[in-house]
C-alpha positions in Angstrom: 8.9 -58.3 -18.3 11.7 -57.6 -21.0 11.7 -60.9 -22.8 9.2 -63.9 -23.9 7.9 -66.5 -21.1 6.9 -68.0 -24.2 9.1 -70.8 -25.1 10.6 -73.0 -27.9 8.3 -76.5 -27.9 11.8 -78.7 -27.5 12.7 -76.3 -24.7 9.1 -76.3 -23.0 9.2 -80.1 -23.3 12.1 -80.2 -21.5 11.3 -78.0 -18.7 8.4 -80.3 -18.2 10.5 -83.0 -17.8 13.0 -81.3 -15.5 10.4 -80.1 -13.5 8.7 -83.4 -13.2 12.2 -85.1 -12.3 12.7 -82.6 -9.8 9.8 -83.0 -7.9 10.2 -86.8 -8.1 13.5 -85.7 -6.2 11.6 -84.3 -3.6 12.4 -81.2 -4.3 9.6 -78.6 -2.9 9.5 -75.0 -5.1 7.9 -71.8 -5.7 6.4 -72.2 -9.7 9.2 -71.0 -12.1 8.6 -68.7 -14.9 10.7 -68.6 -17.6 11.6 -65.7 -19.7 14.0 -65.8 -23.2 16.1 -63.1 -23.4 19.1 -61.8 -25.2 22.7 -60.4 -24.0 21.7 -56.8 -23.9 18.9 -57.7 -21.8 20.6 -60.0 -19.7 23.0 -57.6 -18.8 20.1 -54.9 -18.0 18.4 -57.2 -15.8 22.0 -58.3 -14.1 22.6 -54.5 -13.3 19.1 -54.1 -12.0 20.2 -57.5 -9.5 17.5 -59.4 -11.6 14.7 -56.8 -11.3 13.0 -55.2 -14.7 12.7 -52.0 -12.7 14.6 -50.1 -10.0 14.5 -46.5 -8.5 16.9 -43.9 -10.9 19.8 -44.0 -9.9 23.8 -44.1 -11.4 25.2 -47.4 -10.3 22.9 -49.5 -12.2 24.3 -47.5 -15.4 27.5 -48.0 -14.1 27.2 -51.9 -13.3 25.6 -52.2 -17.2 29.2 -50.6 -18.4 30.9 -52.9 -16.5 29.5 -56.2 -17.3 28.7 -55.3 -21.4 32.2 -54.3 -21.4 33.0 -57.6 -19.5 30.9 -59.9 -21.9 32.6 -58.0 -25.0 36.2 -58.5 -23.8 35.1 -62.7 -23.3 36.0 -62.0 -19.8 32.3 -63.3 -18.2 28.9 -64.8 -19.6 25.6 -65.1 -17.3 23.5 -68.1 -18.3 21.1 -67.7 -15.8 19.7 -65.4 -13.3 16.7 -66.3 -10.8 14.7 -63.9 -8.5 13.2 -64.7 -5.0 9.8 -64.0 -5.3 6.6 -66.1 -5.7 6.3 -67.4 -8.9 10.2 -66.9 -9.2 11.3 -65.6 -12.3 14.4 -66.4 -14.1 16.0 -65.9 -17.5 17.2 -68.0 -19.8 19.6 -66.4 -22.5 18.0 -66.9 -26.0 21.3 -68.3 -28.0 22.7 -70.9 -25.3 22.8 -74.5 -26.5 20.0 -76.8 -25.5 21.8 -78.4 -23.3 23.1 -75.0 -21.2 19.2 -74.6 -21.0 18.8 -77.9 -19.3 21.5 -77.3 -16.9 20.0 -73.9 -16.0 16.0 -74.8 -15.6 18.1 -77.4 -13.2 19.6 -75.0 -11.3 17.1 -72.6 -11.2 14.2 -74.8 -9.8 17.1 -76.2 -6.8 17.2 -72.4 -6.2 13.8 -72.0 -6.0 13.4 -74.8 -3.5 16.1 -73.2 -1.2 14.4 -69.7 -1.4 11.0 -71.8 -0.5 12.4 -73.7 2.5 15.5 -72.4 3.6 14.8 -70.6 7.5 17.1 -67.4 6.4 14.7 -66.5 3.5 11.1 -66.9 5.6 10.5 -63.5 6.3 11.5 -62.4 2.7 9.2 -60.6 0.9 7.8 -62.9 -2.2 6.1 -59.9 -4.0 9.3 -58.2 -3.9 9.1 -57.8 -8.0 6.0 -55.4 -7.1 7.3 -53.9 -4.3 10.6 -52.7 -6.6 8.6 -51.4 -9.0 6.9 -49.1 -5.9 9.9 -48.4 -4.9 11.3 -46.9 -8.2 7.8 -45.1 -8.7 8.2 -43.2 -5.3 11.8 -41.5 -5.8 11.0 -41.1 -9.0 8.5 -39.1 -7.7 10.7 -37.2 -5.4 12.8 -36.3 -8.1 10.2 -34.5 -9.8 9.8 -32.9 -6.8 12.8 -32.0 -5.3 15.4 -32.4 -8.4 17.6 -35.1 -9.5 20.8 -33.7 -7.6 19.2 -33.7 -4.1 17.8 -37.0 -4.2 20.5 -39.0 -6.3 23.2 -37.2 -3.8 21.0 -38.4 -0.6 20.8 -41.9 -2.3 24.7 -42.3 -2.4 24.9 -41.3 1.0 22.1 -43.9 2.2 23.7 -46.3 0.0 27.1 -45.9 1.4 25.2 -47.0 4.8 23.4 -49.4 3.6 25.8 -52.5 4.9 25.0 -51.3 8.3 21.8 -53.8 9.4 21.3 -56.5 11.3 21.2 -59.1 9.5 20.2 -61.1 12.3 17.5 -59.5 13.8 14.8 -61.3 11.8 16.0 -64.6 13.8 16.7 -62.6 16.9 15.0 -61.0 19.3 16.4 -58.2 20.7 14.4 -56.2 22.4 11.3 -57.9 24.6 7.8 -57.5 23.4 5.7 -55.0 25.0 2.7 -56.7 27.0 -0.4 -56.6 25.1 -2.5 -52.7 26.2 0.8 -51.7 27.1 2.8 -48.5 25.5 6.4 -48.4 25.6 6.5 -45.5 28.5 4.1 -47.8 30.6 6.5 -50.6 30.2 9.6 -49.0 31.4 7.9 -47.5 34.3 7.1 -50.3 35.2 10.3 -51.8 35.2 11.9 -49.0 37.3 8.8 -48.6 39.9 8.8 -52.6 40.2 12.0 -54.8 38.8 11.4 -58.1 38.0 13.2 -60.0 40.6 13.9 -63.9 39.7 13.5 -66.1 43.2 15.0 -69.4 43.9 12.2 -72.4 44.4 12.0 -74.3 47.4 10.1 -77.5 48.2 7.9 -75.7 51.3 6.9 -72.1 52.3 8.8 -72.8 56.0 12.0 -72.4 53.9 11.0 -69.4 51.8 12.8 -66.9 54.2 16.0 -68.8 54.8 16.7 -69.2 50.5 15.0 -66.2 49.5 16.5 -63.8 52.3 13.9 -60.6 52.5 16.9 -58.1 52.4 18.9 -59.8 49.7 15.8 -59.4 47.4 15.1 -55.5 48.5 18.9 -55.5 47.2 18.7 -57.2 44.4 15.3 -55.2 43.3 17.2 -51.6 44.1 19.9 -52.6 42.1 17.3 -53.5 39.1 15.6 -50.2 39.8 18.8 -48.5 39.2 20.0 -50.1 36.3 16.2 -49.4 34.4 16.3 -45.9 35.3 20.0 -45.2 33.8 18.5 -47.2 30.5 15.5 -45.7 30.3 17.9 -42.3 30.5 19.9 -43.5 27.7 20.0 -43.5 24.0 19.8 -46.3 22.6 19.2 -48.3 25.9 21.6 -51.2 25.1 23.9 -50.8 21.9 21.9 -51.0 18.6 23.1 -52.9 15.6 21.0 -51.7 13.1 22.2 -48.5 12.7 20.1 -47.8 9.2 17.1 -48.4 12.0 18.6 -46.2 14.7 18.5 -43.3 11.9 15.1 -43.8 11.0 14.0 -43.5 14.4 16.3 -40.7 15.8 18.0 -38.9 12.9 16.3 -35.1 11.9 15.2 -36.6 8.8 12.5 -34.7 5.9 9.8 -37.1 5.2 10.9 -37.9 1.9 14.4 -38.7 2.9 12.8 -41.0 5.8 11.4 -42.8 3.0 14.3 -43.1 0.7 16.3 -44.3 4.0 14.0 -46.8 4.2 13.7 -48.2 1.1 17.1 -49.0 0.9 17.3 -50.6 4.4 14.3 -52.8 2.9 15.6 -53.6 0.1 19.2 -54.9 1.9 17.5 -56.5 4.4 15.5 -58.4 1.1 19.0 -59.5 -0.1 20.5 -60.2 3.0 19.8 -64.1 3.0 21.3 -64.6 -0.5 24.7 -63.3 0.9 24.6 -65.4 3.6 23.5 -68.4 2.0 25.3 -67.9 -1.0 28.0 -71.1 -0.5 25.0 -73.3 0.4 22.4 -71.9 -2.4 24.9 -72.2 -5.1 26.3 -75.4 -3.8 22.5 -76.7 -3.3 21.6 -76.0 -7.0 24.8 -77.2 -8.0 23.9 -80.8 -6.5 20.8 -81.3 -8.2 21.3 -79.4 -11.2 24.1 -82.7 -11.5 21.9 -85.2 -10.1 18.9 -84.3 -12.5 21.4 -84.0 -15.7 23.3 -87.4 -14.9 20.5 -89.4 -13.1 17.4 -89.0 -14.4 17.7 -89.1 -18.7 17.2 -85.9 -19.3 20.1 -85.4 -21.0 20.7 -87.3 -24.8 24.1 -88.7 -25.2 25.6 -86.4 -27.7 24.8 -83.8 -24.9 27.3 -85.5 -22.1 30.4 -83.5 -23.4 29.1 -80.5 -23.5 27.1 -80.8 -20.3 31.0 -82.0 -18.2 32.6 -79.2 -20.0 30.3 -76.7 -18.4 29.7 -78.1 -15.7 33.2 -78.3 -14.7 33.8 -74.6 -15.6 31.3 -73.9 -13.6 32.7 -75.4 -10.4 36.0 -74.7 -11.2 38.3 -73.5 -8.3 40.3 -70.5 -9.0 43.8 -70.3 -7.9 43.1 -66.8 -5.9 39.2 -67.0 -4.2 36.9 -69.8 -2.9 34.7 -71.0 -5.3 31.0 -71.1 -3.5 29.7 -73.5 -6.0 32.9 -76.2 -5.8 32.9 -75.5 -2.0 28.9 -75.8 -1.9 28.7 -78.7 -4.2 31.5 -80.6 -2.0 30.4 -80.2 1.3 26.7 -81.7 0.5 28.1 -84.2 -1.1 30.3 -85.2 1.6 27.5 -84.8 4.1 25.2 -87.2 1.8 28.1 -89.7 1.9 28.9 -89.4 5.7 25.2 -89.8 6.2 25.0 -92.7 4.0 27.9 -95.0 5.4 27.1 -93.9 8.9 30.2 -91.0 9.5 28.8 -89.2 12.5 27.5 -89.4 16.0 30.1 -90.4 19.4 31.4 -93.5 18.1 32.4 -91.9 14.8 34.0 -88.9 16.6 36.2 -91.3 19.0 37.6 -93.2 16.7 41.0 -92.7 15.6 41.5 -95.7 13.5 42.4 -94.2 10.4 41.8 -97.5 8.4 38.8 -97.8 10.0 37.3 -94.8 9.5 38.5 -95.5 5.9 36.4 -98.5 6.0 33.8 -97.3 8.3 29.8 -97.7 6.5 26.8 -98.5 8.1 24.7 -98.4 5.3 22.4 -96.2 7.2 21.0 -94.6 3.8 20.4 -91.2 5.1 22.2 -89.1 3.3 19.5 -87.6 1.7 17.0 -87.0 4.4 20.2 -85.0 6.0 21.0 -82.8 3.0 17.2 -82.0 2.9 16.9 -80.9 7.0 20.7 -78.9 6.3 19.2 -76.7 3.0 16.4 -76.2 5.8 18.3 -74.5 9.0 21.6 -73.3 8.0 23.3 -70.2 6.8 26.5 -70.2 5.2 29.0 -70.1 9.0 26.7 -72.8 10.4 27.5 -75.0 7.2 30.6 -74.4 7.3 31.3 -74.5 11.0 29.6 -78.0 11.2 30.1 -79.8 8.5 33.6 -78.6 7.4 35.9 -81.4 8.7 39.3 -81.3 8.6 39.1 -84.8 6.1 37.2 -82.6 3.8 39.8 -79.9 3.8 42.3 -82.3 3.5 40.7 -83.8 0.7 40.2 -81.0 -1.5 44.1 -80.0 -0.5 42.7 -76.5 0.7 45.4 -73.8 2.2 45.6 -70.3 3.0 47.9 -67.6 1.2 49.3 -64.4 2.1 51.4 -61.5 0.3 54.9 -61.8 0.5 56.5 -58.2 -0.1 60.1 -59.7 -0.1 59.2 -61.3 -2.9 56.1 -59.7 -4.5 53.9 -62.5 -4.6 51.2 -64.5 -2.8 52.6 -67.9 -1.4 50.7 -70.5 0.4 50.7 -69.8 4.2 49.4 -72.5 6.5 47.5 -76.1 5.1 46.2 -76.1 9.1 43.4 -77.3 9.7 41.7 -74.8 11.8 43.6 -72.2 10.2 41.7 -72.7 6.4 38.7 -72.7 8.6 38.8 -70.1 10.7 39.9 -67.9 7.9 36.7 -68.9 5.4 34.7 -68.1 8.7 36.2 -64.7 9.1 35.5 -63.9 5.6 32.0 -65.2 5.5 30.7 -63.5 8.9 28.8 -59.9 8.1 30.2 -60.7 4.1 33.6 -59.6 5.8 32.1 -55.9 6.5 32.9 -54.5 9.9 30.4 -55.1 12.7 29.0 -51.4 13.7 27.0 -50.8 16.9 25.1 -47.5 18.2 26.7 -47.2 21.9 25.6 -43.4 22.5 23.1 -40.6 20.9 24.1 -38.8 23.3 27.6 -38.1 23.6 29.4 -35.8 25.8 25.8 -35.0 26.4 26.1 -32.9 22.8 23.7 -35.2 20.8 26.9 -36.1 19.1 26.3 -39.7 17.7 28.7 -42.4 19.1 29.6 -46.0 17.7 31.8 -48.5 18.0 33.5 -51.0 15.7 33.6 -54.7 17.4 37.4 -55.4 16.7 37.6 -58.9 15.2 41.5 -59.0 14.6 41.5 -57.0 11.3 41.5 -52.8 11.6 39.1 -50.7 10.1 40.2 -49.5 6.5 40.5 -45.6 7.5 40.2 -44.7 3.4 36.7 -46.3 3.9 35.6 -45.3 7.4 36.6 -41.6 6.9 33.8 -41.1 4.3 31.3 -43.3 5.8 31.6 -40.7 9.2 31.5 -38.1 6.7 28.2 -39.3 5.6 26.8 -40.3 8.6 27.4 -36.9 9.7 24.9 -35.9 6.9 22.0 -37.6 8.1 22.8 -37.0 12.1 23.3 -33.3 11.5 25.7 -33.5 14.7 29.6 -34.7 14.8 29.7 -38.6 14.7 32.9 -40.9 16.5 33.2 -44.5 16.1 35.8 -46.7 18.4 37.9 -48.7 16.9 41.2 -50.7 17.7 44.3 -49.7 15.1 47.8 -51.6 15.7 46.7 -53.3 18.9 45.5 -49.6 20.2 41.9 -48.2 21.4 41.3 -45.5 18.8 38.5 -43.0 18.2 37.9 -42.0 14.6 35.6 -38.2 14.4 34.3 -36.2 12.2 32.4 -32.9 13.4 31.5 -31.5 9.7 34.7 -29.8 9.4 37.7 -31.8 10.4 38.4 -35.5 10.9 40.1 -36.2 14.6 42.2 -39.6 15.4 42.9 -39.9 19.2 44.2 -42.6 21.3 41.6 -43.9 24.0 42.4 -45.2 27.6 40.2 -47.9 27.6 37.1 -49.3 25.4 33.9 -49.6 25.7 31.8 -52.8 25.7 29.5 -54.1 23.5 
């Protein structure tokens, strides 16, 4: 570790005392280890995305510019940083007040109970601190071997990719399980000799013939015969979301490119959750970061000012972007209330009283049993898409905004409901990335690799998806095409190692 988990006996007392509050709380979380460090090393870490150690590689030199420069100019300051790993590790910068250190051992062990129980971060991997550390020791190794150039330029390419996962597939399954003795060739035989085919139930045996006609079944089981043998024939069988996966598994790959493909898929699927979760972790550790500070006498009363002047920068709503802590913060707090006074179920919903619903408590008291089983199930678009009422949005006066070139300025576009939501939705789905599929490996029976781009009402930017076809071309070795929609128009975007091609299509393909 860079700093000292050693710390200051007014600081260790009080992060027994946090601690101790917190699990009075009920709060449930992975031990915390603190470490003290300084600005330079803060910044180090923050470049490294909270790890001591990551594989050589430019950006992290790059992002240490940028935020050193940042923290000179007074533009930023990071007063705490926590990993998800078990024990979780976080740092605490050496020169904040006493009280900044209270609020951030606050925060940090709420985080540390969301990366525990939260359902998006189960299949994490909690020795991801030693599995980093592999990870940088093996492409180091590979630039020994093969040279700095090779493998730092095959790491931007892979990196350039490395958005193109599915981010669901730990929740999902996609593909059936294979039975147990079985191999994958035995199991689509299988299929195409003898399809599956589902029968209706009927009380007696008499009536078998007459619900389940013999003919309609021999139909119905040639048709399922059919459709297994043109999937077996075809690459990937249905379309494929993770494409980084698709590569490993198909693309004419050296060994140690395999690998370094691999660790970044690994390490994106690692940080996955934290994107998004990111309104409802920060929001999380916002609420009980307050609750422990205000609540529970932790905090001395010369510390009060200080603690609401941070605080309130911290959940401070910008006049351009969505603050996730504000917006995190809000909504369990309005859940906890709703909860409380008895805000939900049919009778709730039908009621269009506003003075009653103004008046409307039950005193039901669970507020916080229901903040507890939300940090437990939901992402970030299930928050929001359940809990985000239109009273909330009215409450907190939220709008969209758009660009007006007459004018050369942004300007507030609709205060609608379902248009504010829809339009944090849109921007929280796949962290607003494009949604990629593998449709074809196979393509005009050339190997030619081809994908397409599930059109969502916003266009692909071409400056972007030019070079990402350029480097997928790379790794494939054969002329890649993604389908796309541009101006209301089916569109197919190539690149064949030479030349990029733009065509209109007739019709698109579905995925």
């Amino acid at each position: 570790m860079l700093g000292s988990t050693t710390l200051p006996p007014e600081l260790e007392a009080a992060r027994n005392e946090i601690r101790r509050r917190a699990l009075d709380l009920g709060l449930d979380f992975f031990e915390v280890i603190f470490e003290m460090v300084d600005f330079k090393q803060m910044n180090e870490l923050a470049a490294y995305m909270g790890f001591p150690r990551r594989y050589p590689h430019w950006r992290w030199g790059m992002e240490y510019e940028r935020l050193k420069r940042s923290y000179e100019y007074g533009l930023h300051k990071i007063y705490e940083m926590v990993i998800n790993t078990d024990p979780c590790y976080a740092y605490l910068l050496a020169n904040n007040e006493l009280v900044d250190q209270k609020i951030v051992m606050a925060h940090v062990y709420a985080h540390s109970d969301f990366f525990k129980n939260n359902l998006w971060f189960a299949h994490t991997n909690r020795r991801m601190l030693d599995e980093m550390a592999n990870h940088a020791t093996r492409v180091s190794r590979y630039i020994d071997r093969y040279g700095l150039e090779e493998v730092e330029d095959f790491l931007d390419i892979c990196l350039s990719l490395e958005n193109l996962i599915d981010r669901h597939s730990v929740a999902i399954r996609r593909h059936p399980p294979p039975s147990p003795g079985s191999t994958d060739e035995d199991e689509e035989e299988l299929a195409i000799r003898h399809p599956e085919v589902p029968r209706l139930q009927v009380p007696g045996a008499y009536m078998d013939r007459y619900v389940n006609p013999p003919e309609l079944l021999r139909a119905e089981a040639e048709r399922r015969r059919q459709e297994a043998r043109r999937r077996s024939e075809h690459v990937p069988p249905e379309p494929e979301r993770d494409v980084l996966l698709f590569l490993l598994e198909h693309a004419p790959l050296k060994t140690w490119q395999h690998d370094v493909l691999s660790i970044v898929r690994e390490e994106a699927y690692y940080f996955a959750p934290q994107g998004m979760t990111k309104v409802m972790n920060e929001g999380w550790a916002s609420y009980w970061h307050s609750t422990i500070m205000t609540q529970t006498g932790v905090m001395t009363d010369a510390e009060v000012v200080d603690y609401a002047d941070h605080h309130a920068g911290t959940v401070a709503m910008s006049l351009y972007r969505i603050n996730p802590y504000k917006i995190g913060l809000e909504l369990f707090r309005d859940i906890e209330e709703r909860w409380n006074k008895g805000q939900f179920g049919k009778a709730w919903e039908e009621c269009d009283d506003m003075q009653a619903r103004r008046e409307w408590d039950l005193d039901l008291g669970l507020g916080r049993q229901k903040i507890f089983e939300v940090r437990r199930v939901y992402n970030d678009v299930g928050f929001i898409d359940t809990f985000f009422t239109e009273e909330f949005c009215n409450r907190h006066r939220l709008f969209t905004y758009k660009y007006n070139e007459r004018t050369n300025q942004y300007e507030i576009d609709s205060r609608d409901f379902q248009a504010v939501k829809q339009k944090l939705l849109f921007s929280l789905t796949n962290f607003g990335y494009p949604i990629i599929y593998v449709a074809d490996a196979n393509y005009r029976n050339r190997g030619e690799l081809y994908l397409v781009h599930q059109h969502e009402g916003v266009d692909l930017d071409l400056d972007y998806a030019r070079p990402t076809l350029v480097n997928l071309y790379r790794i494939w070795r054969r002329p890649v095409h993604v389908e796309t929609v541009v101006g209301d128009v089916p569109r197919l975007l190539s690149f064949d190692g030479k030349d990029h091609a733009f065509r209109k299509l007739e019709r698109r393909r579905m995925v």
